[in-house]
LUMBADREN-864244 format. One record per atom (N, C-alpha, C, O): residue number from 1; residue in one letter; chain; atom name; x, y, z. Coordinates in steps of 0.1 Angstrom, whole numbers, plus 5000, padded with zeros to 4 digits. Layout:
# LUMBADREN-864244
SITE  num  residu  chaine  atome  px  py  pz
SITE  NUM  A  A  CA  X  Y  Z
...
***
This chain:
# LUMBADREN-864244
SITE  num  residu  chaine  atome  px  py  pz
SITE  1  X  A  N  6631  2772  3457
SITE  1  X  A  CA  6642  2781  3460
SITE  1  X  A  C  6635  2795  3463
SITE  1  X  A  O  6627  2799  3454
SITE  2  X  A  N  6639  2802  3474
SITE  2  X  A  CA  6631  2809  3476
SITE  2  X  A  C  6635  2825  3470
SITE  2  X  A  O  6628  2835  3467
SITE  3  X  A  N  6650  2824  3468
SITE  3  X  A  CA  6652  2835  3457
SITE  3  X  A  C  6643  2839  3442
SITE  3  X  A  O  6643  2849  3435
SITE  4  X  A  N  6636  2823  3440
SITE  4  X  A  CA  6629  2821  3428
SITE  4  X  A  C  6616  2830  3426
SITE  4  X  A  O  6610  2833  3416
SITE  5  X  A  N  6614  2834  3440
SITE  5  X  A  CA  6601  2842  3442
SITE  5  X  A  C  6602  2853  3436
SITE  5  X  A  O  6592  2855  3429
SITE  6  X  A  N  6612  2861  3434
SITE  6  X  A  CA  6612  2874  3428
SITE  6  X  A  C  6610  2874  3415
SITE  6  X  A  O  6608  2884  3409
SITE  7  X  A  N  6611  2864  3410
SITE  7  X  A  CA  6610  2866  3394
SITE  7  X  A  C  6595  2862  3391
SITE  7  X  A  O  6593  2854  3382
SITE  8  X  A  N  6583  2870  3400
SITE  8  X  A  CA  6574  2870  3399
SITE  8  X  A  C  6566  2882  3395
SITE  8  X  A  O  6554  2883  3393
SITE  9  X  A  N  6578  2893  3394
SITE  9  X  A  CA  6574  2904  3390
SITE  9  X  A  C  6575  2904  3374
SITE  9  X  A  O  6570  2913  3368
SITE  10  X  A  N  6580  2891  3366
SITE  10  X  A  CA  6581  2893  3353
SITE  10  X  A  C  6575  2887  3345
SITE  10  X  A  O  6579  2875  3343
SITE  11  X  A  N  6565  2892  3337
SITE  11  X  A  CA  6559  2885  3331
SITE  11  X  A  C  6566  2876  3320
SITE  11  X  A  O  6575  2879  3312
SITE  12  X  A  N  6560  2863  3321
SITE  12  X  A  CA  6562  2850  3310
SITE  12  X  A  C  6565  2854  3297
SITE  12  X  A  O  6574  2850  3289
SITE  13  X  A  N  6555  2864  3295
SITE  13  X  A  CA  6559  2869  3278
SITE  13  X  A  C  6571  2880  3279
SITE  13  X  A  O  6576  2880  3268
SITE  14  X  A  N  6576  2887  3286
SITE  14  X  A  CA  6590  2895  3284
SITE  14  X  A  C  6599  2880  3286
SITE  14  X  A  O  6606  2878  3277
SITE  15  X  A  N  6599  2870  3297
SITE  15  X  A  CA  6607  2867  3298
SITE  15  X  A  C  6614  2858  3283
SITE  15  X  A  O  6625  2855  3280
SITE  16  X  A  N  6600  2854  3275
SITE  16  X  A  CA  6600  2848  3268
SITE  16  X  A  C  6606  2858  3253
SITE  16  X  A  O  6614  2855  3244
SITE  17  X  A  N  6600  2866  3256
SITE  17  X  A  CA  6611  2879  3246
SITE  17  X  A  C  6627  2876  3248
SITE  17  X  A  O  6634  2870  3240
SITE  18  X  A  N  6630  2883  3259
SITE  18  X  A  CA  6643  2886  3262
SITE  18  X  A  C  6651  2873  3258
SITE  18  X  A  O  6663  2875  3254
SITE  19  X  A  N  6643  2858  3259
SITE  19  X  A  CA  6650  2846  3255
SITE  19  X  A  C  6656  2845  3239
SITE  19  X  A  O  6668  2845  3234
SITE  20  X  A  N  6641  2846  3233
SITE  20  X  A  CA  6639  2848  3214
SITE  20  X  A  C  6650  2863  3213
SITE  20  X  A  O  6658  2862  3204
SITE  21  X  A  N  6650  2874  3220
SITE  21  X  A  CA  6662  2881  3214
SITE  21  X  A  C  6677  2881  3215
SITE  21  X  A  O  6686  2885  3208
SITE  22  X  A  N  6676  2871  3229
SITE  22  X  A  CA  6693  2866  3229
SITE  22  X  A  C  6702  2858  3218
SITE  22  X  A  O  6713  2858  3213
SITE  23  X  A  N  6689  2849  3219
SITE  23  X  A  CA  6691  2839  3207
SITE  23  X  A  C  6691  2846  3193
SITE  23  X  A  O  6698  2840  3184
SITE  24  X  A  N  6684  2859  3187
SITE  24  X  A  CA  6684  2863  3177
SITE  24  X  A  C  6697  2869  3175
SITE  24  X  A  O  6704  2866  3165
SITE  25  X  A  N  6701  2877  3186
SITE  25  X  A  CA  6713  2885  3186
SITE  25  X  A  C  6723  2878  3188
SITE  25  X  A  O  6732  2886  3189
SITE  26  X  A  N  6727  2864  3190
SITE  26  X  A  CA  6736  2854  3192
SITE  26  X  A  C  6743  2851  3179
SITE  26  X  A  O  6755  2853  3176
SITE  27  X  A  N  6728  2843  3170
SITE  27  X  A  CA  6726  2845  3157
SITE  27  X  A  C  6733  2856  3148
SITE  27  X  A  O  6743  2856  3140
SITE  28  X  A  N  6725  2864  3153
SITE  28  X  A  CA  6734  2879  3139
SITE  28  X  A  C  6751  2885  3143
SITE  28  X  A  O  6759  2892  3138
SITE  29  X  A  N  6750  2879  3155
SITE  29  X  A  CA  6768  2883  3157
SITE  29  X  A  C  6777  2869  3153
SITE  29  X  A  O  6788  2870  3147
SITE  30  X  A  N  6774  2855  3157
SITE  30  X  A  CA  6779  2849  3161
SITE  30  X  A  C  6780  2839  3147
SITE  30  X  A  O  6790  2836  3141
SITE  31  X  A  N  6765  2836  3142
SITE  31  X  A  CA  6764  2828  3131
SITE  31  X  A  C  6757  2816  3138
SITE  31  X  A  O  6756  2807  3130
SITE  32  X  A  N  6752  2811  3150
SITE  32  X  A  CA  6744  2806  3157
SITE  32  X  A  C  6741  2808  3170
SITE  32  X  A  O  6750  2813  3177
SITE  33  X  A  N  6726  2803  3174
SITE  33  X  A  CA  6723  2804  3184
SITE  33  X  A  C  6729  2797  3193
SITE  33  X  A  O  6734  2786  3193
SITE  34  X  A  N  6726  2809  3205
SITE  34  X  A  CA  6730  2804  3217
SITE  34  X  A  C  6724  2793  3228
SITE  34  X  A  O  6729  2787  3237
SITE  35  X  A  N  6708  2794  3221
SITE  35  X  A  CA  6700  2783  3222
SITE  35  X  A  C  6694  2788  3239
SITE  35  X  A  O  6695  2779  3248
SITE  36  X  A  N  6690  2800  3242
SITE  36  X  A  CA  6687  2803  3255
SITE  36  X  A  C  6674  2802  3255
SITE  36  X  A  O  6666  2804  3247
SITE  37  X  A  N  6674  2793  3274
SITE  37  X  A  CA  6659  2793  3276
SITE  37  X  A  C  6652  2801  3281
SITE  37  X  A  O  6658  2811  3281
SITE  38  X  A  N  6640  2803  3287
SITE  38  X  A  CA  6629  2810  3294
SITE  38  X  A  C  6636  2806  3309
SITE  38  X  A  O  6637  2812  3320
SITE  39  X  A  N  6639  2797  3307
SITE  39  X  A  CA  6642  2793  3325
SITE  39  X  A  C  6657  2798  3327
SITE  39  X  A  O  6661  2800  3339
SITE  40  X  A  N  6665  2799  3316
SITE  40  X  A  CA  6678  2800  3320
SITE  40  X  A  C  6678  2815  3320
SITE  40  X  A  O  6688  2816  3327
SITE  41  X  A  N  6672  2831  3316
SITE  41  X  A  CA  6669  2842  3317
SITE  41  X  A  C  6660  2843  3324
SITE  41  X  A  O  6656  2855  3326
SITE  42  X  A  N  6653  2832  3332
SITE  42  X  A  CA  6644  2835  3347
SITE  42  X  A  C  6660  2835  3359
SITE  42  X  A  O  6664  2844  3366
SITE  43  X  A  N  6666  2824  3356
SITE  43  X  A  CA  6682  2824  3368
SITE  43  X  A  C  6687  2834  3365
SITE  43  X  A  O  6692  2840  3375
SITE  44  X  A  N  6690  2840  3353
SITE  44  X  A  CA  6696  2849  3354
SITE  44  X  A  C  6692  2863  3360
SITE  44  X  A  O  6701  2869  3365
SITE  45  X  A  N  6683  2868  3360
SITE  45  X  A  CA  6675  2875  3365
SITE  45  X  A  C  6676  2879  3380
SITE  45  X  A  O  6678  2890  3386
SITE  46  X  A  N  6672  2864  3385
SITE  46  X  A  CA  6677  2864  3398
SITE  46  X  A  C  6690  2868  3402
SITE  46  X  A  O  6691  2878  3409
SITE  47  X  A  N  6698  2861  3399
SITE  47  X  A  CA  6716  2864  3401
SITE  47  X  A  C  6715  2878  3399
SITE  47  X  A  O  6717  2885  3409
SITE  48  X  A  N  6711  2884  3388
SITE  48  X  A  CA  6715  2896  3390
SITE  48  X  A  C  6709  2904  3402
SITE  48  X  A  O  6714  2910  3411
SITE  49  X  A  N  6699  2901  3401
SITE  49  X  A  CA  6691  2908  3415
SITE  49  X  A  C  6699  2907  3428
SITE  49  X  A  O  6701  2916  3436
SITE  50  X  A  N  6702  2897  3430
SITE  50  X  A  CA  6713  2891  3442
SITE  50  X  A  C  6726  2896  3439
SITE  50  X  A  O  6733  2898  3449
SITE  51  X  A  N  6735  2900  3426
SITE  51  X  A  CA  6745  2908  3429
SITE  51  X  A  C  6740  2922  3432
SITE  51  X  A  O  6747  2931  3437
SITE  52  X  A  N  6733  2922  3429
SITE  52  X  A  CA  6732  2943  3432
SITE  52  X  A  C  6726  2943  3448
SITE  52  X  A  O  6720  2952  3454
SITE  53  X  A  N  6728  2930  3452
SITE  53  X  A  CA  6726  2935  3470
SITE  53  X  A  C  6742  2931  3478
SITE  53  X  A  O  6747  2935  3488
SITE  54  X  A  N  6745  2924  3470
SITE  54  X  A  CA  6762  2921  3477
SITE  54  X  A  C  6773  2925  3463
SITE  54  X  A  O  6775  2919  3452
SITE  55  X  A  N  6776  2935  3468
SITE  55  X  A  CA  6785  2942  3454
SITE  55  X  A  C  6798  2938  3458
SITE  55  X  A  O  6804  2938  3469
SITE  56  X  A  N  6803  2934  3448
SITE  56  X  A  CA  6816  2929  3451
SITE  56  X  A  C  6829  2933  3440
SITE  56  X  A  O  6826  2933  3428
SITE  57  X  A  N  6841  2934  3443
SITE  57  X  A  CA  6848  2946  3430
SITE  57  X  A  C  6845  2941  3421
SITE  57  X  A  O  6841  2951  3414
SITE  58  X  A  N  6841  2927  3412
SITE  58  X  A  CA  6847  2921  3396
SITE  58  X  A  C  6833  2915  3397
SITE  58  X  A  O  6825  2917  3406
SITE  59  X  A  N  6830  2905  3386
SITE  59  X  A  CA  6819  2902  3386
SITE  59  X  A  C  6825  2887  3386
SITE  59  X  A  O  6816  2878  3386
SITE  60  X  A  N  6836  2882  3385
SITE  60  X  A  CA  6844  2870  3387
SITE  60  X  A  C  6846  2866  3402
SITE  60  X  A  O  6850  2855  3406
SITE  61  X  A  N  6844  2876  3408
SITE  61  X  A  CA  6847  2873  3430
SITE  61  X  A  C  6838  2864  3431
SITE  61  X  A  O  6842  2852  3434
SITE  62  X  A  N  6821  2865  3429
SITE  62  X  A  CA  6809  2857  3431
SITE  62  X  A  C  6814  2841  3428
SITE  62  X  A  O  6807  2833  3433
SITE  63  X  A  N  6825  2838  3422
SITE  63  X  A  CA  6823  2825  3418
SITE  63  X  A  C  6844  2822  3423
SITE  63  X  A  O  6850  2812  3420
SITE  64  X  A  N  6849  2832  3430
SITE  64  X  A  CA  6867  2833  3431
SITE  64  X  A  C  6859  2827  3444
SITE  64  X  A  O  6848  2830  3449
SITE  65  X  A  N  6874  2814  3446
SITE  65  X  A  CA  6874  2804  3461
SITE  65  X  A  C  6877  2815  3472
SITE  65  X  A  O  6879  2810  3483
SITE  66  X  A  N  6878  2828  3471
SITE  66  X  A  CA  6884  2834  3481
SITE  66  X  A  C  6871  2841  3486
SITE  66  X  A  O  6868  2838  3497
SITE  67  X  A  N  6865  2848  3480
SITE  67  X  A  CA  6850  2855  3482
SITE  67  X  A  C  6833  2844  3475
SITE  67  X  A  O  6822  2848  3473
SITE  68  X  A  N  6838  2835  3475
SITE  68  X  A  CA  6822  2831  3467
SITE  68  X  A  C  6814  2831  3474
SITE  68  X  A  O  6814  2827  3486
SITE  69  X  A  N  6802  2838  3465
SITE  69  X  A  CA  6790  2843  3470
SITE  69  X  A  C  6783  2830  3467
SITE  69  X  A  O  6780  2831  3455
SITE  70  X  A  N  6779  2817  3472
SITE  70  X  A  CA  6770  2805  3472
SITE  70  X  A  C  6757  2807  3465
SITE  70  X  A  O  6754  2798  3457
SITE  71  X  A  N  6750  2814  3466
SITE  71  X  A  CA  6739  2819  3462
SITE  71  X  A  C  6737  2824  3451
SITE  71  X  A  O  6725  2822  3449
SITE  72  X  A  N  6744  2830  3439
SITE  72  X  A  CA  6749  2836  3431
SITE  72  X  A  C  6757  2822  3421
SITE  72  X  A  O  6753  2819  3410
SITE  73  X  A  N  6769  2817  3428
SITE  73  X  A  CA  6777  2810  3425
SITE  73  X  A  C  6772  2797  3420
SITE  73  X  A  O  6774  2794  3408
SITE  74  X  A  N  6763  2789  3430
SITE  74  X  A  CA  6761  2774  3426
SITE  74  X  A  C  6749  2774  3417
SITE  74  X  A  O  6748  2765  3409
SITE  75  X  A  N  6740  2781  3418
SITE  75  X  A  CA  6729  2771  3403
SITE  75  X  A  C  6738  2781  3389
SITE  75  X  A  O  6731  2779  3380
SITE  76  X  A  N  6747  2788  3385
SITE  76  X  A  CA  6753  2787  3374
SITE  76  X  A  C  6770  2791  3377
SITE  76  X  A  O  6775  2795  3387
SITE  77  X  A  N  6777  2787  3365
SITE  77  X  A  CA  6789  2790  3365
SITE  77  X  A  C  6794  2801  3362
SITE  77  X  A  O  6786  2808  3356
SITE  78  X  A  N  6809  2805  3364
SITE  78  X  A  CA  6811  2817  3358
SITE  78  X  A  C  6806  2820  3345
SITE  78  X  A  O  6797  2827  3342
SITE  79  X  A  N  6816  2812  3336
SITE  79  X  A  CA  6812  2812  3316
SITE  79  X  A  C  6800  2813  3318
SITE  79  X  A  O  6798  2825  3316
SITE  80  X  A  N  6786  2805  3321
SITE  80  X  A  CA  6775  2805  3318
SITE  80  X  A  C  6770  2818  3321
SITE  80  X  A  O  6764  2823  3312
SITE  81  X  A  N  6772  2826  3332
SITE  81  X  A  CA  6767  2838  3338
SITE  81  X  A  C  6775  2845  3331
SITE  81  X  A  O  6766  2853  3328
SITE  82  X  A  N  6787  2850  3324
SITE  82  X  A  CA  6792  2860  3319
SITE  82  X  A  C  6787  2861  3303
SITE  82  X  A  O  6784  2871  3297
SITE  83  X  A  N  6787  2846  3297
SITE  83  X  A  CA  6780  2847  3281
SITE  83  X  A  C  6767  2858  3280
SITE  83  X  A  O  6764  2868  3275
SITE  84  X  A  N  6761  2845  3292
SITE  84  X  A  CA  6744  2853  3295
SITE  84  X  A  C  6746  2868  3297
SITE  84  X  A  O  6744  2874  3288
SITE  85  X  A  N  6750  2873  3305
SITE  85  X  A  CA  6754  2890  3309
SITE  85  X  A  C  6756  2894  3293
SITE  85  X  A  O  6748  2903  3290
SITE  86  X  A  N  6762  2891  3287
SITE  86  X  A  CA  6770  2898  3275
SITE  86  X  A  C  6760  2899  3265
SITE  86  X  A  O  6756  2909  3260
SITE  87  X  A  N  6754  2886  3262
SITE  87  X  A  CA  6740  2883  3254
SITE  87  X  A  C  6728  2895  3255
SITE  87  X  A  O  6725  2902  3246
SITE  88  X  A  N  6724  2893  3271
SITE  88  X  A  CA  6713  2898  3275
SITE  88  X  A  C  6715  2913  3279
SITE  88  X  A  O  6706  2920  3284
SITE  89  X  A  N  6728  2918  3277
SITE  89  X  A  CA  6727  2932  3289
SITE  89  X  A  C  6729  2937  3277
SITE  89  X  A  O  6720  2946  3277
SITE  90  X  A  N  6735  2938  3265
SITE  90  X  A  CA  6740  2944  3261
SITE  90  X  A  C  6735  2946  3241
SITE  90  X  A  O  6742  2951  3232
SITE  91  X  A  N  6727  2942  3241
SITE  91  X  A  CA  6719  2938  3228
SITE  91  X  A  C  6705  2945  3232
SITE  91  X  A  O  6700  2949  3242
SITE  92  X  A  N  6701  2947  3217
SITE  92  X  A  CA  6687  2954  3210
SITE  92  X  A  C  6686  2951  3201
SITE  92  X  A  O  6696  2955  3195
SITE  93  X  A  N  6676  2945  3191
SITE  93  X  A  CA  6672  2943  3173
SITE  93  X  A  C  6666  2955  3174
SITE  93  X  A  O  6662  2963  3183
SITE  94  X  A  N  6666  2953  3160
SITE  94  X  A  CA  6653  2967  3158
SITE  94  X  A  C  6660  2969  3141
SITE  94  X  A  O  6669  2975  3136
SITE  95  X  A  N  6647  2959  3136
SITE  95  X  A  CA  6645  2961  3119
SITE  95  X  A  C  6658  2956  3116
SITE  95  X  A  O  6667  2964  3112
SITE  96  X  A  N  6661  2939  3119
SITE  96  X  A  CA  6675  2929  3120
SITE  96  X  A  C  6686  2937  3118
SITE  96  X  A  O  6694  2934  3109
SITE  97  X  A  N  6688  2948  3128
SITE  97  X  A  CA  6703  2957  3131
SITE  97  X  A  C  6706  2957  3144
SITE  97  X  A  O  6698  2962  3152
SITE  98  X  A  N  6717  2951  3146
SITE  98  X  A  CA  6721  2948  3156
SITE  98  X  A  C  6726  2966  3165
SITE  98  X  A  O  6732  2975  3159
SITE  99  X  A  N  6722  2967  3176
SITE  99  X  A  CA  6727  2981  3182
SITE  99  X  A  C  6732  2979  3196
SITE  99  X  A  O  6724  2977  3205
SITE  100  X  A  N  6746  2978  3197
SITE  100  X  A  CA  6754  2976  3214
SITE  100  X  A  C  6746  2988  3219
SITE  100  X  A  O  6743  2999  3213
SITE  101  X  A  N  6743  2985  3232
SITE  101  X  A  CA  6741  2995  3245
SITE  101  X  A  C  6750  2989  3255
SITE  101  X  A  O  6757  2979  3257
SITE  102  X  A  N  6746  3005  3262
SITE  102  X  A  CA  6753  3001  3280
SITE  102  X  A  C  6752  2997  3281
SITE  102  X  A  O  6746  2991  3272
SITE  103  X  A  N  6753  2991  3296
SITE  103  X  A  CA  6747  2983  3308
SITE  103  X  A  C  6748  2995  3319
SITE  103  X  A  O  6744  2993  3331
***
């Protein structure tokens, strides 16, 4: 897939971070992991990259029968792409204390 190319700017070991902290931070909010992979924060990565070139009002249109963005849409689902967003955008450890940020 040739969107897959860009996620060549990121090195194995961040991606491999960002995986180990979703899952930490899953853990300290939830009471279990979310069980995220290296490959499933490599797709996501992408997607996001590809919404910030077709912006669209909601982050629900990409996958609404009325606007779906195919590219974006079919290798994940909404739920899967909105958990992941929520996990990954919005979490930081630091000395097992959980601290929300922006996005």
């Amino acid at each position: 897939m040739v969107e897959f190319q860009m996620i060549k700017f990121f090195d194995d070991s961040i991606i491999d971070y960002i995986s180990e902290q979703t899952n930490t931070y899953s853990t300290l909010t939830t009471g279990s992991s979310v069980n995220t992979f290296p490959h499933e924060v490599k797709a996501f990565i992408v997607i996001e990259l590809l919404m910030g070139g077709v912006r669209m009002p909601s982050f629900e249109d990409y996958w609404s029968s009325q606007s779906r963005y195919s590219i974006v849409a079919d290798p994940v689902n909404t739920r899967t792409a909105e958990r992941t967003l929520i996990l990954i955008s919005r979490q930081t450890t630091k000395n097992n204390d959980v601290q929300m940020i922006g996005v």
